[in-house]
MDAnalysis code that builds the backbone (N, CA, C; Angstrom):
import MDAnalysis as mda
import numpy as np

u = mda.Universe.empty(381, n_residues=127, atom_resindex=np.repeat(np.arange(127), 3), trajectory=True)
u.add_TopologyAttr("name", ["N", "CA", "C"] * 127)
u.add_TopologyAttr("resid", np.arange(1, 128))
u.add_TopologyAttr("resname", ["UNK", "UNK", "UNK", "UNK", "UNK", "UNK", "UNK", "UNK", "UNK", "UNK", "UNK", "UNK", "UNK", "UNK", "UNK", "UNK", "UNK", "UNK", "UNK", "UNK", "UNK", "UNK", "UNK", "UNK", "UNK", "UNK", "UNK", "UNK", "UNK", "UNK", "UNK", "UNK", "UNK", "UNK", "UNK", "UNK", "UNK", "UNK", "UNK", "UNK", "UNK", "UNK", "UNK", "UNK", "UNK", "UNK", "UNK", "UNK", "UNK", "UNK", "UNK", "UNK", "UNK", "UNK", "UNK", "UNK", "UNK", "UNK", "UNK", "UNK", "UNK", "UNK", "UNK", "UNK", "UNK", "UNK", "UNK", "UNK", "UNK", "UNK", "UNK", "UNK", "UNK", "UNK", "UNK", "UNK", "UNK", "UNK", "UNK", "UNK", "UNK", "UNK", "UNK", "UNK", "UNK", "UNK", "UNK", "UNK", "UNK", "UNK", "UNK", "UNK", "UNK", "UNK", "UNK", "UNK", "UNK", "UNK", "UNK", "UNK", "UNK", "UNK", "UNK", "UNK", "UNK", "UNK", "UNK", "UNK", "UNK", "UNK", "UNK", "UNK", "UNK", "UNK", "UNK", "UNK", "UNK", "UNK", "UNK", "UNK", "UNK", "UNK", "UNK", "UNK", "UNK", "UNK", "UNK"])
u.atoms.positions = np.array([
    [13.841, -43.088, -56.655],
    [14.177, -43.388, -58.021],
    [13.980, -44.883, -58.257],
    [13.292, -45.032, -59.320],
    [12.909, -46.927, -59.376],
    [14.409, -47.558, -60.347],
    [14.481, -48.430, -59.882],
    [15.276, -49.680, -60.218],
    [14.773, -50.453, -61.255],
    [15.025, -50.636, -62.467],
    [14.227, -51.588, -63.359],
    [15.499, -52.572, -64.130],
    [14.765, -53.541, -64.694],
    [15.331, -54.793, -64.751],
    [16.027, -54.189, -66.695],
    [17.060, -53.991, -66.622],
    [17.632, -54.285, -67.924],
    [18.370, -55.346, -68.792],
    [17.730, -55.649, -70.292],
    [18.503, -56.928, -70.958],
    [19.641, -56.475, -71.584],
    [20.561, -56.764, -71.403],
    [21.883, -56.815, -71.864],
    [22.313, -58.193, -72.817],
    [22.600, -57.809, -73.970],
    [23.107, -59.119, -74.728],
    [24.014, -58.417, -75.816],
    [24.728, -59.296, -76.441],
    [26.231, -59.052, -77.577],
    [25.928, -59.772, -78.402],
    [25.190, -58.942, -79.323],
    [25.161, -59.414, -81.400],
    [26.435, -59.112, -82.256],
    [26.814, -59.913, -82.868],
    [27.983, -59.574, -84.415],
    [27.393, -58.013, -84.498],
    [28.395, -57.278, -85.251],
    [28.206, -55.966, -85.481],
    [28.280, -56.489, -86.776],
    [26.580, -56.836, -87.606],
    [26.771, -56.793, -88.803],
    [25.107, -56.471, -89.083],
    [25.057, -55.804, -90.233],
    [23.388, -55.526, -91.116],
    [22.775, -56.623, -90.347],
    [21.686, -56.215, -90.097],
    [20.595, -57.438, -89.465],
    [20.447, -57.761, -88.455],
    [21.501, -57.340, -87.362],
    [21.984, -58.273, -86.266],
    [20.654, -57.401, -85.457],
    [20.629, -56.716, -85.448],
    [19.607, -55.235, -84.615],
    [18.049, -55.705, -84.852],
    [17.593, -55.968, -86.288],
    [16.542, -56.121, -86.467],
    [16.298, -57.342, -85.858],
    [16.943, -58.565, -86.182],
    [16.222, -59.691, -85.447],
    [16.065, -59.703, -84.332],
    [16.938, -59.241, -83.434],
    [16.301, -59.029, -82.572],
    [15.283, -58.588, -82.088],
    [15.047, -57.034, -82.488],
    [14.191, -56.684, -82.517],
    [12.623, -57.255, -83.026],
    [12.838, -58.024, -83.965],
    [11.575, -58.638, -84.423],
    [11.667, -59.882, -83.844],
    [11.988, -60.393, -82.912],
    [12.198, -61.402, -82.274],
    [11.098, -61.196, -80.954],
    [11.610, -59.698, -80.273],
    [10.688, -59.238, -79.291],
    [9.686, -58.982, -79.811],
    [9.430, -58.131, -81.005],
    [8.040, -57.551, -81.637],
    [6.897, -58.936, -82.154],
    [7.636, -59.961, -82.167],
    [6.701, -61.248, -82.394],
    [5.834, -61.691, -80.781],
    [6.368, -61.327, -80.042],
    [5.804, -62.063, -78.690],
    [5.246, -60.893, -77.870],
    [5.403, -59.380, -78.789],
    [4.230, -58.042, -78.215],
    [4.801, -57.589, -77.103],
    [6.506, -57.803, -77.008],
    [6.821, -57.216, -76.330],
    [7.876, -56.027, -76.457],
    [7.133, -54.724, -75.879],
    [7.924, -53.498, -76.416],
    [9.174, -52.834, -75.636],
    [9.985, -52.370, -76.490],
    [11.552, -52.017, -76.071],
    [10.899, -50.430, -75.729],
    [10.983, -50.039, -75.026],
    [10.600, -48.608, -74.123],
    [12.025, -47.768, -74.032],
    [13.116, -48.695, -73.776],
    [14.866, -47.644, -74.116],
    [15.781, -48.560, -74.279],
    [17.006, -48.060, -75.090],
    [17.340, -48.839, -76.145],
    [19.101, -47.832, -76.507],
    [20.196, -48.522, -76.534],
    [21.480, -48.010, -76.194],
    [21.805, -49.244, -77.112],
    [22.422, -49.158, -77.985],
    [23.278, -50.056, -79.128],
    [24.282, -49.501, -79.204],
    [25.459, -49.970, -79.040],
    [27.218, -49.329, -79.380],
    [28.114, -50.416, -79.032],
    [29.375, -49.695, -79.542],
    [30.522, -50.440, -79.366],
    [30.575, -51.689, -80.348],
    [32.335, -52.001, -80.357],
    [32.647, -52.822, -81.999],
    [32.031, -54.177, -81.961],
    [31.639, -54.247, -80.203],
    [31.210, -55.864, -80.203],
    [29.592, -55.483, -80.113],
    [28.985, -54.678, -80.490],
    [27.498, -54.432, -80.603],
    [26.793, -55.350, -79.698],
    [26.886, -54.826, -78.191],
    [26.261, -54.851, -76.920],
    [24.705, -53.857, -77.340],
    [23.928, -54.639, -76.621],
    [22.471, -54.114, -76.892],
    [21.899, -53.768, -75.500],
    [21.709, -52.876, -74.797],
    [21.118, -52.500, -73.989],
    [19.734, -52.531, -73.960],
    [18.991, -52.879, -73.337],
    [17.398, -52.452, -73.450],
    [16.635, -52.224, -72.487],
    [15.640, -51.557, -72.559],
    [14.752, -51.912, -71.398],
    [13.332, -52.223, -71.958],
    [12.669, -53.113, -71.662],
    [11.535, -53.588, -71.707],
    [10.172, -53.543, -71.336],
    [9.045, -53.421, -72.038],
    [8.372, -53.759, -70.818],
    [7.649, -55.447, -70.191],
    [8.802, -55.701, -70.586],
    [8.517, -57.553, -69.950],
    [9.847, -58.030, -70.202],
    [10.891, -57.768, -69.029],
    [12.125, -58.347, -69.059],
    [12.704, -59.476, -68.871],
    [11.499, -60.622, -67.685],
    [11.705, -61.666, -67.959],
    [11.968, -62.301, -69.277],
    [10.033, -62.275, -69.292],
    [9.891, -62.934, -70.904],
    [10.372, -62.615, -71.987],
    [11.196, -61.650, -72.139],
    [12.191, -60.674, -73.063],
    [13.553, -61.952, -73.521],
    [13.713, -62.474, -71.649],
    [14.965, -63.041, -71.705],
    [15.038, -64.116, -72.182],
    [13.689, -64.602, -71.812],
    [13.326, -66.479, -72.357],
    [13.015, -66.485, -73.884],
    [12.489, -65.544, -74.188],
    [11.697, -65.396, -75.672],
    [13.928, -65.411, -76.549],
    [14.534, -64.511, -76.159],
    [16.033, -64.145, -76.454],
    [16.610, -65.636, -76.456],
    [16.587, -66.033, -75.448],
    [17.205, -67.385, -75.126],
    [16.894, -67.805, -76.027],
    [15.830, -68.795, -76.312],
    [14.994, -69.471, -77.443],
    [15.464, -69.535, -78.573],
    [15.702, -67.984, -79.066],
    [16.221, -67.718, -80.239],
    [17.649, -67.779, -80.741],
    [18.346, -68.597, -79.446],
    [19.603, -68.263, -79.431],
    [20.715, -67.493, -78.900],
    [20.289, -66.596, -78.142],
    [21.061, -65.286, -77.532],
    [21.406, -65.838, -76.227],
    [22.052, -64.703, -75.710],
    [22.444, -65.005, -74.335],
    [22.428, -63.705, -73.686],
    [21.212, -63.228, -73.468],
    [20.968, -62.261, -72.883],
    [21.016, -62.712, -71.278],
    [21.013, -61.280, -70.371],
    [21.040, -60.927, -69.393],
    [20.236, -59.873, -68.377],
    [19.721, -60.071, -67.542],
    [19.385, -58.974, -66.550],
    [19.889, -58.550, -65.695],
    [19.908, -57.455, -65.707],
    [20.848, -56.383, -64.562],
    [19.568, -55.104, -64.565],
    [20.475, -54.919, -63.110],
    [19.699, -53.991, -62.428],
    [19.886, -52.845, -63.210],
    [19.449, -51.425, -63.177],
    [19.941, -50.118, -63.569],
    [19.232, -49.387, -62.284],
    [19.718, -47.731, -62.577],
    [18.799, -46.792, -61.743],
    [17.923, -45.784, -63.127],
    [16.662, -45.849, -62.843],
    [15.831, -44.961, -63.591],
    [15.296, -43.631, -63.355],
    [16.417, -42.644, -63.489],
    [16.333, -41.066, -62.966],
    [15.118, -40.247, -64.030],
    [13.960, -39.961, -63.092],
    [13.153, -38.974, -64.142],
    [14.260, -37.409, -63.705],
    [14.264, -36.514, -64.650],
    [14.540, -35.488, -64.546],
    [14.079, -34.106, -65.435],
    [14.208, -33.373, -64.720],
    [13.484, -32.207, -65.681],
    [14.424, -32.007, -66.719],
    [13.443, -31.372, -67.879],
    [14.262, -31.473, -69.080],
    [14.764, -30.095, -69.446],
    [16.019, -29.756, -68.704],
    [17.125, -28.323, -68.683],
    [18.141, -28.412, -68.617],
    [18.638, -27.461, -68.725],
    [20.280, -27.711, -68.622],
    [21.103, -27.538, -67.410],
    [21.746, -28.590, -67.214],
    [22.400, -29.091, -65.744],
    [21.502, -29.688, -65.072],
    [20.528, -30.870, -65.763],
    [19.704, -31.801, -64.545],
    [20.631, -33.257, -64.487],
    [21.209, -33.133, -65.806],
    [22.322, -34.806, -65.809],
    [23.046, -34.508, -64.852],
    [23.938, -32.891, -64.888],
    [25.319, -32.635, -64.211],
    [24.815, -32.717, -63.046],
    [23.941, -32.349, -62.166],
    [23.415, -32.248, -60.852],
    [23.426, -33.684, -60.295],
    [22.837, -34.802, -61.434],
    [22.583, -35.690, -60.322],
    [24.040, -36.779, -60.621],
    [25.268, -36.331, -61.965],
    [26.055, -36.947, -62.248],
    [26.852, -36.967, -60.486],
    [26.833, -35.060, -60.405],
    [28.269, -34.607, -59.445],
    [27.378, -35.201, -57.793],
    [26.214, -35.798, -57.718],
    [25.992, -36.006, -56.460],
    [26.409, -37.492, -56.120],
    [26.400, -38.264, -57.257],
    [26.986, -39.589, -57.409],
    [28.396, -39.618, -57.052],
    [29.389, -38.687, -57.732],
    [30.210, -38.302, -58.008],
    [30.747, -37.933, -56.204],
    [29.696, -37.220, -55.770],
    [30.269, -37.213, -54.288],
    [30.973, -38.624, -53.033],
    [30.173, -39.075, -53.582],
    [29.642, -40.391, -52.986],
    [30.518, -41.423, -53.714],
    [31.061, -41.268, -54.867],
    [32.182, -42.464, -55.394],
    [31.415, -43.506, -55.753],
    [30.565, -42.703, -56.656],
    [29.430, -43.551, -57.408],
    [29.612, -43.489, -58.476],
    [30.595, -44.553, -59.960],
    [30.884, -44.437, -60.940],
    [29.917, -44.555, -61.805],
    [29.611, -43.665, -62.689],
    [28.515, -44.186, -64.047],
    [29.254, -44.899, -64.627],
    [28.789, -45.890, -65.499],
    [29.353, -46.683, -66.182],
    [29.378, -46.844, -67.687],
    [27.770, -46.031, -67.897],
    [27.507, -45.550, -68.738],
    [26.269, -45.053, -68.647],
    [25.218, -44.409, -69.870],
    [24.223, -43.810, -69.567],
    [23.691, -43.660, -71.339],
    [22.367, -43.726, -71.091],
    [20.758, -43.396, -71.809],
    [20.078, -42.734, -71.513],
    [19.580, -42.394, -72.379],
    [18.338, -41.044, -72.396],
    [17.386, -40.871, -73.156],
    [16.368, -40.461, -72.874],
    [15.310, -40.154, -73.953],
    [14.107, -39.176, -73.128],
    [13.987, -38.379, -74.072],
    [12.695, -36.951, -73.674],
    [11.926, -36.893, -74.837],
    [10.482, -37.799, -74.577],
    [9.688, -37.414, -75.932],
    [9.220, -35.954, -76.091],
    [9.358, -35.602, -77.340],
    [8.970, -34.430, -77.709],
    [7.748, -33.749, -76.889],
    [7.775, -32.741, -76.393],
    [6.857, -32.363, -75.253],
    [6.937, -32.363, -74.228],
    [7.806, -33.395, -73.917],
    [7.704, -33.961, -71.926],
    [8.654, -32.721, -71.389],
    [8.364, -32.455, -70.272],
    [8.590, -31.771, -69.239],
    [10.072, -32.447, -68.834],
    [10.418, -33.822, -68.429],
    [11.361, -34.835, -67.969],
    [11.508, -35.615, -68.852],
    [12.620, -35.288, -68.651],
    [13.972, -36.699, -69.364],
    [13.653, -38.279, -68.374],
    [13.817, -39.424, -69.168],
    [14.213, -40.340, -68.648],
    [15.209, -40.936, -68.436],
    [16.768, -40.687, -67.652],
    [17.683, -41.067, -67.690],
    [18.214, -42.747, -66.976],
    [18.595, -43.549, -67.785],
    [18.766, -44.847, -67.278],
    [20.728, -44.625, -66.774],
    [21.189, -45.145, -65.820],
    [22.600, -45.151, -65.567],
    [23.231, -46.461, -64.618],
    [23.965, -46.933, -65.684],
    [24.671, -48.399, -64.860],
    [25.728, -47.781, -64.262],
    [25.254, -48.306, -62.999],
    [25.914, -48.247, -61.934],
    [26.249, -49.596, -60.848],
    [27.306, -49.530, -60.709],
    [27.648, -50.867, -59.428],
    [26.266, -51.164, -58.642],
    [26.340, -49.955, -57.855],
    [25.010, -50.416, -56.939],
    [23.883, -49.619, -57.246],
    [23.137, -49.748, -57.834],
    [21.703, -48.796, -58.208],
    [20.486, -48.858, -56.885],
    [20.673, -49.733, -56.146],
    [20.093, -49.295, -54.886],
    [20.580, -48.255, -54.104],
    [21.915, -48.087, -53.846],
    [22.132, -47.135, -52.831],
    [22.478, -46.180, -54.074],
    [22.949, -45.866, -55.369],
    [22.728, -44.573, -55.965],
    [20.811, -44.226, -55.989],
    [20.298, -44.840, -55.889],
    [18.608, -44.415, -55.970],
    [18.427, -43.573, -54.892],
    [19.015, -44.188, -53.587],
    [18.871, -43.382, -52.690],
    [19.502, -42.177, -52.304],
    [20.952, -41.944, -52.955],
    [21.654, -40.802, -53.278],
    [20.420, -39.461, -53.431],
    [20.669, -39.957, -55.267],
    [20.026, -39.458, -56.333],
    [18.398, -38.879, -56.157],
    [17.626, -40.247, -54.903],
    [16.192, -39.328, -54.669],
    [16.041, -38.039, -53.795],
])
């Protein structure tokens, strides 16, 4: 299971706060591939495909973004492929912390992203 670099940063929860960002990355051609916005302090999850330059381009603009690790679970797209690989974590005293998803229309597999303490040794769980 691959490990990829996620930006984490905290915008005002107000109109706008989402887009600039967003057009902040979309100015420098770099695309958000998965994407988790919630909570009252509107934490932005992302994943990128250029997470460095994601972070410096963020910086620049003011932010105070972050990179952290995640684990990136492909899974088939049925029912009980989350619960399967939730309860094997789950064996092991491997807390999710939280979790993303996305299955484009058609695909066979889900892409599930899940913060976890250690996403190296859940990768190796989980493969």
């Amino acid at each position: 299971m691959p490990i990829a670099q996620q930006l984490t940063l905290t915008v005002p929860n107000r109109p706008g706060a989402l887009a600039r960002v967003c057009e902040t990355l979309a100015a420098r051609k770099i695309n958000i591939v998965g994407l988790d916005c919630s909570g009252p302090q509107r934490q932005i999850r992302m994943l990128v495909n250029k997470p460095a330059q994601a972070r410096r381009v963020l910086e620049k603009a003011g932010q105070r973004p972050r990179l952290e690790p995640v684990l990136v679970v492909r899974a088939p797209d049925q029912p009980g492929a989350l619960a399967r690989i939730a309860r094997k974590l789950a064996a092991r005293k491997i807390n999710i912390n939280y979790a993303y998803a996305t299955v484009p229309s058609g695909a066979r597999r889900a892409s599930i992203v899940l913060g976890v303490a250690n996403p190296g040794r859940a990768a190796r769980l989980v493969g």
